[in-house]
N, C-alpha and C positions, 0 to 999 in steps of 0.2 A: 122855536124848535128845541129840541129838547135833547140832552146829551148822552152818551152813547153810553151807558154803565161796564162794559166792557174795557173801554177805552181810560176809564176813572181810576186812578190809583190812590190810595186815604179816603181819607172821609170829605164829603161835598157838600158843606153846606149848602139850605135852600134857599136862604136871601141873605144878602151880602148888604151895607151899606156902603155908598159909596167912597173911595177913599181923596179927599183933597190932596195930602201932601205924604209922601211918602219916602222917605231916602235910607236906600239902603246901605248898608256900609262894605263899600268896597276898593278894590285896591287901585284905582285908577285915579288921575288928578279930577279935582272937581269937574273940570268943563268936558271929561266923558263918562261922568257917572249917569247912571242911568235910575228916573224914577217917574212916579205915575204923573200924568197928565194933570198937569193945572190949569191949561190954559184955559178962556173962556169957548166954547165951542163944542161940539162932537160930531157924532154923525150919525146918533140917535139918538131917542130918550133914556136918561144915566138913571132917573126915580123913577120907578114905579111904584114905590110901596105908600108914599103919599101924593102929594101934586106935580103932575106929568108938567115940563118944560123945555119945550122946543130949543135945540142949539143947531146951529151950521153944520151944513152936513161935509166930511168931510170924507176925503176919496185918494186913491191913487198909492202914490210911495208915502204922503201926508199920515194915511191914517194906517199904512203896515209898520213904517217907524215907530207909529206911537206903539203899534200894539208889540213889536219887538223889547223897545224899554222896558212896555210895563210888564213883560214877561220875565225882563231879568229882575227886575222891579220885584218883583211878586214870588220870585224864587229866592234872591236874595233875602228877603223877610219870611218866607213862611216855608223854604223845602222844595226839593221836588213834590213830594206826599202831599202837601200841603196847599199846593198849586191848584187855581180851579179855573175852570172856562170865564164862570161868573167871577172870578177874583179880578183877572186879567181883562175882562171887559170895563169892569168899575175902573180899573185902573188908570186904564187906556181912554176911558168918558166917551165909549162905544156899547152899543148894545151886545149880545151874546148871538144873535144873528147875524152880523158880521163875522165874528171868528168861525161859526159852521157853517159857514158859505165856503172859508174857504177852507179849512180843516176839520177831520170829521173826529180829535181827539187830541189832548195836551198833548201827548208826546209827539205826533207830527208838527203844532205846533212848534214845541221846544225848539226841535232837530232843526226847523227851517227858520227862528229866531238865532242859534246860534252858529248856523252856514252864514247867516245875513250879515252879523255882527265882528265872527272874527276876520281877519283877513283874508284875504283871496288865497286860494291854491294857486292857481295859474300854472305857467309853465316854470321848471325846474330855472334855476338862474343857470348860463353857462357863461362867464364870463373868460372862459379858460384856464383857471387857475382855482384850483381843488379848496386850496383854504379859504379865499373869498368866498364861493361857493356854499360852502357849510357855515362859516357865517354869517351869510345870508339867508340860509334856514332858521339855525338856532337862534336868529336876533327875531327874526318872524314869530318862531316859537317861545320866547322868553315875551314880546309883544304879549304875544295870544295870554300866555299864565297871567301875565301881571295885568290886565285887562279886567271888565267888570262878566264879561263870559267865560273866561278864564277860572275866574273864581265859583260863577254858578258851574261849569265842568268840575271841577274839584271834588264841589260838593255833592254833586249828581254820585261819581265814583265812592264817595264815604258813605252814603247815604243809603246808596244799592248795592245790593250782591254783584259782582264782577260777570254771574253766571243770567243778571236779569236780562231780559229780552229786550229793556228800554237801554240799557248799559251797552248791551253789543251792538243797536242800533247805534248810538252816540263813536262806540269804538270803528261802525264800517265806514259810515256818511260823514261822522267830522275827523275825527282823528288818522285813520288810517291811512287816507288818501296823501295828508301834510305827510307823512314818514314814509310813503313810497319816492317823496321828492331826491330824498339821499340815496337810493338805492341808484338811481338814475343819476346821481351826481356822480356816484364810482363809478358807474359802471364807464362814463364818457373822461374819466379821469384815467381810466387803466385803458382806454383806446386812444387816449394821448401818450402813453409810456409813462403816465406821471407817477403811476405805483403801479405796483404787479397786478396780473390780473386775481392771482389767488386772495388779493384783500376783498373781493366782490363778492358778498354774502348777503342775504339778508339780516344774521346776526350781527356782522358789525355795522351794517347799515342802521340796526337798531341800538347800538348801543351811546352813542350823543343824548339823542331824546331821554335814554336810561337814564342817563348820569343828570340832566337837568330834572328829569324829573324823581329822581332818588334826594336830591338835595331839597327839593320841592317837600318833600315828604318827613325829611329829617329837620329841615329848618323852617319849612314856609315859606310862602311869597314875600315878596317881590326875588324875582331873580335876579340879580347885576349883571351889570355887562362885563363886569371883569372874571366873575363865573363861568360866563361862554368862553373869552379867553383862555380862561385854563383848561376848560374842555380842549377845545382845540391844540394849544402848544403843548400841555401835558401829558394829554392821553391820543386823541385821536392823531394827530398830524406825524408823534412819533411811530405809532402804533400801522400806519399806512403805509408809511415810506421804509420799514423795516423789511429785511427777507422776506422771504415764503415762511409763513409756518410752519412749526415740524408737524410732521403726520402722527397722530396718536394709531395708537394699536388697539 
Protein backbone atom coordinates (compact mmCIF):
# COMPACT_ATOMS: atom_id res chain seq x y z
CA UNK A 1 0.00 0.00 0.00
CA UNK A 2 1.42 2.96 -0.67
CA UNK A 3 1.53 6.21 1.35
CA UNK A 4 -0.46 9.21 1.49
CA UNK A 5 1.66 12.35 0.01
CA UNK A 6 -0.37 14.59 1.84
CA UNK A 7 0.13 13.12 4.94
CA UNK A 8 4.48 13.28 4.18
CA UNK A 9 6.37 15.98 5.49
CA UNK A 10 10.42 16.25 3.94
CA UNK A 11 11.51 14.31 1.59
CA UNK A 12 10.61 10.29 1.34
CA UNK A 13 13.00 8.28 0.33
CA UNK A 14 12.03 5.18 -1.98
CA UNK A 15 13.93 2.43 -0.53
CA UNK A 16 15.51 2.37 2.63
CA UNK A 17 17.92 -0.45 3.84
CA UNK A 18 17.27 -2.05 6.62
CA UNK A 19 18.70 -0.63 9.81
CA UNK A 20 20.38 -3.40 12.34
CA UNK A 21 21.32 -1.45 15.19
CA UNK A 22 20.54 1.94 15.83
CA UNK A 23 20.89 4.05 19.29
CA UNK A 24 19.86 7.22 19.57
CA UNK A 25 21.06 9.55 21.93
CA UNK A 26 18.86 10.24 24.59
CA UNK A 27 18.25 11.61 27.92
CA UNK A 28 16.89 8.49 29.69
CA UNK A 29 19.10 5.77 31.74
CA UNK A 30 20.09 2.95 29.42
CA UNK A 31 17.41 0.33 30.09
CA UNK A 32 14.74 2.97 28.80
CA UNK A 33 16.30 4.07 25.76
CA UNK A 34 14.58 3.40 22.96
CA UNK A 35 16.13 1.88 19.44
CA UNK A 36 15.41 -0.20 16.28
CA UNK A 37 14.59 -3.84 16.56
CA UNK A 38 17.43 -6.33 16.53
CA UNK A 39 15.99 -9.02 17.67
CA UNK A 40 15.72 -12.02 15.44
CA UNK A 41 12.00 -12.11 14.18
CA UNK A 42 9.32 -9.85 12.48
CA UNK A 43 6.08 -10.01 11.18
CA UNK A 44 7.03 -9.59 7.65
CA UNK A 45 9.48 -9.58 4.98
CA UNK A 46 12.23 -6.52 6.19
CA UNK A 47 14.37 -7.15 2.19
CA UNK A 48 12.87 -6.67 -0.51
CA UNK A 49 15.41 -5.25 -2.73
CA UNK A 50 17.44 -8.64 -2.75
CA UNK A 51 16.46 -12.10 -1.07
CA UNK A 52 13.05 -12.25 0.53
CA UNK A 53 13.44 -14.10 4.14
CA UNK A 54 10.70 -15.36 6.11
CA UNK A 55 10.75 -14.15 10.01
CA UNK A 56 8.04 -14.87 12.99
CA UNK A 57 5.13 -13.03 12.65
CA UNK A 58 4.62 -10.96 15.22
CA UNK A 59 1.28 -9.45 16.58
CA UNK A 60 -0.60 -7.64 19.37
CA UNK A 61 1.18 -5.03 22.15
CA UNK A 62 4.55 -7.31 20.81
CA UNK A 63 4.69 -5.61 17.62
CA UNK A 64 2.99 -1.90 18.49
CA UNK A 65 5.95 -1.61 21.22
CA UNK A 66 8.30 -2.20 18.72
CA UNK A 67 6.93 0.14 16.30
CA UNK A 68 6.65 2.86 19.26
CA UNK A 69 10.62 2.52 19.95
CA UNK A 70 11.41 2.49 16.52
CA UNK A 71 9.58 5.73 16.07
CA UNK A 72 11.30 7.41 18.83
CA UNK A 73 14.27 5.56 17.44
CA UNK A 74 13.92 7.17 13.91
CA UNK A 75 13.15 10.70 15.26
CA UNK A 76 15.72 10.89 17.56
CA UNK A 77 18.23 10.14 14.57
CA UNK A 78 16.87 11.74 11.70
CA UNK A 79 13.74 14.80 12.77
CA UNK A 80 10.56 14.90 12.58
CA UNK A 81 11.20 16.01 8.59
CA UNK A 82 13.07 13.35 8.26
CA UNK A 83 10.83 10.54 9.74
CA UNK A 84 9.36 8.09 7.07
CA UNK A 85 6.73 5.25 7.19
CA UNK A 86 9.53 3.14 5.45
CA UNK A 87 12.21 4.49 8.02
CA UNK A 88 9.98 3.30 10.97
CA UNK A 89 9.12 -0.05 9.42
CA UNK A 90 13.02 -1.15 8.67
CA UNK A 91 13.33 -0.11 12.00
CA UNK A 92 10.76 -1.87 13.76
CA UNK A 93 11.70 -5.37 11.29
CA UNK A 94 8.00 -4.93 10.03
CA UNK A 95 6.62 -4.41 6.71
CA UNK A 96 5.10 -0.78 5.78
CA UNK A 97 1.68 -2.73 5.61
CA UNK A 98 1.43 -2.95 8.95
CA UNK A 99 1.92 0.70 10.00
CA UNK A 100 -1.06 1.53 7.12
CA UNK A 101 -3.43 -0.78 8.46
CA UNK A 102 -3.29 1.06 11.25
CA UNK A 103 -2.34 4.71 10.50
CA UNK A 104 -3.16 6.33 7.38
CA UNK A 105 0.08 9.01 8.11
CA UNK A 106 3.36 9.73 10.36
CA UNK A 107 1.83 12.21 12.21
CA UNK A 108 -1.06 10.15 13.54
CA UNK A 109 1.52 7.80 14.03
CA UNK A 110 3.74 10.03 16.27
CA UNK A 111 0.80 11.49 18.39
CA UNK A 112 -0.37 7.80 19.30
CA UNK A 113 3.56 6.76 19.87
CA UNK A 114 4.08 9.41 22.21
CA UNK A 115 0.33 9.16 24.31
CA UNK A 116 1.73 5.47 24.43
CA UNK A 117 5.14 6.21 25.81
CA UNK A 118 4.63 9.12 28.22
CA UNK A 119 2.84 8.62 31.31
CA UNK A 120 -0.69 8.33 31.80
CA UNK A 121 -3.01 11.47 32.34
CA UNK A 122 -5.42 9.69 34.60
CA UNK A 123 -7.07 11.34 37.17
CA UNK A 124 -5.80 14.63 38.83
CA UNK A 125 -4.10 13.16 42.27
CA UNK A 126 -6.29 14.50 45.31
CA UNK A 127 -4.59 13.60 48.10
CA UNK A 128 -5.91 16.68 50.05
CA UNK A 129 -3.29 18.71 50.37
CA UNK A 130 -2.32 21.37 47.59
CA UNK A 131 1.48 20.93 47.79
CA UNK A 132 1.60 17.12 47.40
CA UNK A 133 -0.66 17.57 44.69
CA UNK A 134 1.39 19.86 42.38
CA UNK A 135 4.18 17.79 43.09
CA UNK A 136 2.76 15.14 41.97
CA UNK A 137 2.22 16.82 38.68
CA UNK A 138 5.40 18.49 38.10
CA UNK A 139 7.52 15.14 39.21
CA UNK A 140 5.11 13.48 36.33
CA UNK A 141 6.07 16.33 34.09
CA UNK A 142 9.91 16.64 34.92
CA UNK A 143 9.52 12.38 34.22
CA UNK A 144 7.76 13.18 30.86
CA UNK A 145 11.06 16.05 29.71
CA UNK A 146 13.71 13.94 31.06
CA UNK A 147 12.33 10.83 29.08
CA UNK A 148 13.44 9.66 25.58
CA UNK A 149 9.65 11.21 24.40
CA UNK A 150 10.36 14.10 26.09
CA UNK A 151 13.28 14.78 24.15
CA UNK A 152 11.71 13.78 20.70
CA UNK A 153 8.54 16.59 21.97
CA UNK A 154 11.43 19.11 22.31
CA UNK A 155 12.45 18.65 19.30
CA UNK A 156 9.17 18.39 17.32
CA UNK A 157 8.61 22.20 18.95
CA UNK A 158 12.35 23.42 17.57
CA UNK A 159 12.02 21.97 14.70
CA UNK A 160 8.28 23.35 13.78
CA UNK A 161 6.69 26.55 13.64
CA UNK A 162 4.47 26.78 16.87
CA UNK A 163 1.76 27.85 14.17
CA UNK A 164 2.13 24.11 12.21
CA UNK A 165 -0.87 21.92 12.22
CA UNK A 166 1.32 18.92 13.34
CA UNK A 167 2.69 21.17 16.46
CA UNK A 168 -1.01 22.10 17.64
CA UNK A 169 -2.03 18.51 17.17
CA UNK A 170 0.99 17.60 19.72
CA UNK A 171 -0.09 20.80 21.94
CA UNK A 172 -4.22 19.48 22.03
CA UNK A 173 -3.78 15.49 22.40
CA UNK A 174 -0.48 15.32 24.34
CA UNK A 175 0.32 18.37 26.17
CA UNK A 176 -2.66 20.24 26.97
CA UNK A 177 -4.72 17.64 28.53
CA UNK A 178 -1.38 16.91 31.49
CA UNK A 179 -1.84 20.99 32.27
CA UNK A 180 -5.54 21.04 32.71
CA UNK A 181 -4.60 18.57 35.72
CA UNK A 182 -3.49 21.74 37.78
CA UNK A 183 -6.31 23.80 37.01
CA UNK A 184 -8.48 20.93 38.75
CA UNK A 185 -6.01 20.84 41.52
CA UNK A 186 -6.95 24.60 42.59
CA UNK A 187 -9.82 24.64 41.78
CA UNK A 188 -10.65 21.54 44.75
CA UNK A 189 -7.78 23.35 46.78
CA UNK A 190 -9.74 26.66 47.05
CA UNK A 191 -13.20 24.33 47.96
CA UNK A 192 -11.21 23.18 50.75
CA UNK A 193 -10.36 26.83 52.01
CA UNK A 194 -6.84 26.00 51.28
CA UNK A 195 -6.32 29.33 49.35
CA UNK A 196 -8.77 31.90 48.03
CA UNK A 197 -10.81 31.22 45.39
CA UNK A 198 -9.27 34.27 43.36
CA UNK A 199 -5.87 32.14 42.91
CA UNK A 200 -8.14 29.84 40.42
CA UNK A 201 -7.04 30.93 36.84
CA UNK A 202 -6.15 29.29 34.13
CA UNK A 203 -2.98 31.63 34.22
CA UNK A 204 -1.65 30.60 37.30
CA UNK A 205 -2.58 27.29 36.74
CA UNK A 206 -0.24 27.73 33.71
CA UNK A 207 2.51 29.15 35.26
CA UNK A 208 4.54 25.83 37.13
CA UNK A 209 4.64 24.07 33.74
CA UNK A 210 6.11 27.75 32.59
CA UNK A 211 8.78 27.99 34.86
CA UNK A 212 9.88 24.09 34.33
CA UNK A 213 9.80 24.65 31.06
CA UNK A 214 11.61 28.17 30.76
CA UNK A 215 14.45 26.53 32.64
CA UNK A 216 14.18 23.65 30.05
CA UNK A 217 14.74 26.27 27.47
CA UNK A 218 17.50 28.35 29.09
CA UNK A 219 19.52 25.37 30.49
CA UNK A 220 18.39 21.98 28.97
CA UNK A 221 17.42 18.70 30.20
CA UNK A 222 17.41 16.80 32.50
CA UNK A 223 15.31 18.64 35.09
CA UNK A 224 16.08 18.02 38.94
CA UNK A 225 14.12 17.40 41.33
CA UNK A 226 15.34 19.94 43.44
CA UNK A 227 14.05 22.51 40.43
CA UNK A 228 10.48 21.34 41.18
CA UNK A 229 11.15 22.07 44.82
CA UNK A 230 11.85 25.56 44.22
CA UNK A 231 9.11 25.90 42.02
CA UNK A 232 6.83 25.08 44.52
CA UNK A 233 8.42 26.73 47.92
CA UNK A 234 9.44 29.73 45.93
CA UNK A 235 7.12 30.68 43.82
CA UNK A 236 3.94 28.83 43.52
CA UNK A 237 3.06 27.80 47.24
CA UNK A 238 3.89 31.43 48.26
CA UNK A 239 2.26 32.98 45.50
CA UNK A 240 -1.22 30.80 46.34
CA UNK A 241 -1.46 31.17 49.83
CA UNK A 242 -1.00 35.07 49.66
CA UNK A 243 -4.18 37.67 49.66
CA UNK A 244 -6.47 38.40 46.79
CA UNK A 245 -4.70 40.11 44.22
CA UNK A 246 -4.98 43.83 43.76
CA UNK A 247 -7.38 44.58 40.77
CA UNK A 248 -5.46 46.30 37.97
CA UNK A 249 -7.33 49.25 36.36
Amino acid sequence: MSADPSCEVGPTPSSRAPTTSRTPTTLATPSDSFGCDNSPGGDSLVDNSTTERRVARRRGDTLLNAIYDAVLAEMSTHGFSGLTMEGVASCARTGKSALYRRWSCKEDLVVEALNQVLPRVGSPPDSGDLRSDLATVLRMMRDSINSPAGSVILGIMAELDRDHEFVKTINDRVLRPRKHMILTILERAASRGEISPDRVSPLVAETPSALVMMRVLCDGPPVSARHIDEILDDVMMPMLRAGAPAKHE
